[in-house]
N, C-alpha and C positions, 0 to 999 in steps of 0.2 A: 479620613475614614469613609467620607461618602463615596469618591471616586474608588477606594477600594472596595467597599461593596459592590460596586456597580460593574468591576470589574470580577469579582466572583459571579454573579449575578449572570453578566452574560457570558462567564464558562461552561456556567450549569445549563442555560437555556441552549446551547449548540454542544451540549455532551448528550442529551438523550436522544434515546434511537430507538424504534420500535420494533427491534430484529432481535430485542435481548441483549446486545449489544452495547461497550458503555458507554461510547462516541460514535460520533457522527462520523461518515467518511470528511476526510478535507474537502474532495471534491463537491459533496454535497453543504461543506460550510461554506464552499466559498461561491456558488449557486444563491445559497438563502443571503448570503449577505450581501454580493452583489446585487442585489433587487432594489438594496435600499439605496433613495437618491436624497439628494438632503438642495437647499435653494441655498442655504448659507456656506460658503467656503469654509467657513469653521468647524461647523459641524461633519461637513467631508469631510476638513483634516482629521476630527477627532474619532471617526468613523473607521477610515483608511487606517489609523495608529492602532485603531482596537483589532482590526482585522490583521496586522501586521502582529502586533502583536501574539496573538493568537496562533498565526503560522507557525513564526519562531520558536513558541514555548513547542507547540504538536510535532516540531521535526527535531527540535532538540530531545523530546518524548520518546519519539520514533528509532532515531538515533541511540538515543542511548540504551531501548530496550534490545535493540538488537544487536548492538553490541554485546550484551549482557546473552543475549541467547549465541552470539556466534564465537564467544569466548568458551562457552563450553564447548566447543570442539576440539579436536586432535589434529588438525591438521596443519599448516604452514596457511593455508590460504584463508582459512577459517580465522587464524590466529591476525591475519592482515585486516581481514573484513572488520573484525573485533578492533581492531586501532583505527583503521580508518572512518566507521562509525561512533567512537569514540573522537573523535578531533572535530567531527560532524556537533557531535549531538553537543561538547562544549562551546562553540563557535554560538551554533543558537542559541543557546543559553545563556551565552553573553551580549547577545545582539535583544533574546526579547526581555533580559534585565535594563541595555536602553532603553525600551521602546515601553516598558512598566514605568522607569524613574522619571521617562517623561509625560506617560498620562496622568501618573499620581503627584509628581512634583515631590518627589523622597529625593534621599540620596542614595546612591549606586547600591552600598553595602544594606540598605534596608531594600529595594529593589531587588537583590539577587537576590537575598535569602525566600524574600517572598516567592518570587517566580521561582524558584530552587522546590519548593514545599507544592506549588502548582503543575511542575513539569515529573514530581516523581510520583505525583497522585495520575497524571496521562500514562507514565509508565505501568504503575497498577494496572491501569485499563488497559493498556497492549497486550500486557500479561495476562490474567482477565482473560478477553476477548480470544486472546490467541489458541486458547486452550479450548477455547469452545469449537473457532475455526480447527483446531485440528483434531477434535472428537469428531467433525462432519466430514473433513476432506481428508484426513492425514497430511496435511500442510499449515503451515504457521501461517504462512505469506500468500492468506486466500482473499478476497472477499474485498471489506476496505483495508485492511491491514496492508493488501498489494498496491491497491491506490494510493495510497500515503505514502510507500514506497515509491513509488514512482512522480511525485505531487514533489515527494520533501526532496527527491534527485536533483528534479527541477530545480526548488527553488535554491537548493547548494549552489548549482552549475550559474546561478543568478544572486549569489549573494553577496555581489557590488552593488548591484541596480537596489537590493532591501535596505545594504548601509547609506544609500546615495539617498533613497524614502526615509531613512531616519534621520538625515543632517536635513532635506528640507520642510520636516514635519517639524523640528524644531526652531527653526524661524517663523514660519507659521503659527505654530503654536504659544512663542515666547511673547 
């Protein structure tokens, strides 16, 4: 229960934003959280897992809002974007349900649901946020909304090297 508060606790403190906004851009999570250095290898491991963490739940978030926005389209290409961010956004979701079941020490099936209930509350905020970005610009995909697009591309195009950080965060950790 503790480590799961702990890990509510620092969703909350890298979701507020002082733009109105209900998240923080990635680029600016992963700025504040790279600051922090720790002398114990442990505590980087457990560090590096939160910050992993985190990613995975924000791009399977991302993913999955935008699927949901690119399904309502008519198009052929629209209708692509919509599956292919859907395959995105469950991929993460299964990677940061690992990367939950191993900072809390659950299992898989209480892990997902948890992280399931934390990555559709990031969706709210896409959604949310997006609406405000496009009262300001006439664009969904302005502001950090474009950064986390571009941030979660990333880390897809990289998402050997995040399952390769979750098998050795789990010797580390065990």
């Amino acid at each position: 229960m503790k480590k799961y508060f702990s890990t509510i606790l620092f969703l909350f403190v890298f979701s507020v934003n002082a733009q109105d906004f209900s998240q923080l851009s990635l680029m600016r999570f992963m700025e504040k959280s790279g600051q922090t250095k720790f002398d114990d290898p442990l505590k980087t491991a457990g560090h590096l897992l939160d910050i992993e963490l985190y990613m995975s739940a924000r791009c399977s978030a991302f993913s999955g809002w935008m699927s949901g926005k690119a399904s309502l389209g008519n198009t052929e290409n629209e209708k692509k974007l919509a599956n292919v961010h859907l395959l995105r956004s469950t991929e993460f979701s299964i990677i940061a349900s690992e990367f939950h079941a191993l900072k809390n020490d659950t299992d898989s099936k209480t892990s997902h649901s948890n992280i399931l209930k934390t990555i559709l509350k990031m969706v709210d905020n896409y959604s949310a946020d997006s609406k405000l970005m496009y009262a300001k610009t006439a664009s969904y995909l302005e502001g950090y909304i474009k950064e986390d697009m571009e941030i979660c591309t990333e880390e897809y195009k990289n998402i050997e090297k995040t399952i390769s950080k979750l098998e050795k965060l789990r010797v580390m950790l065990k």
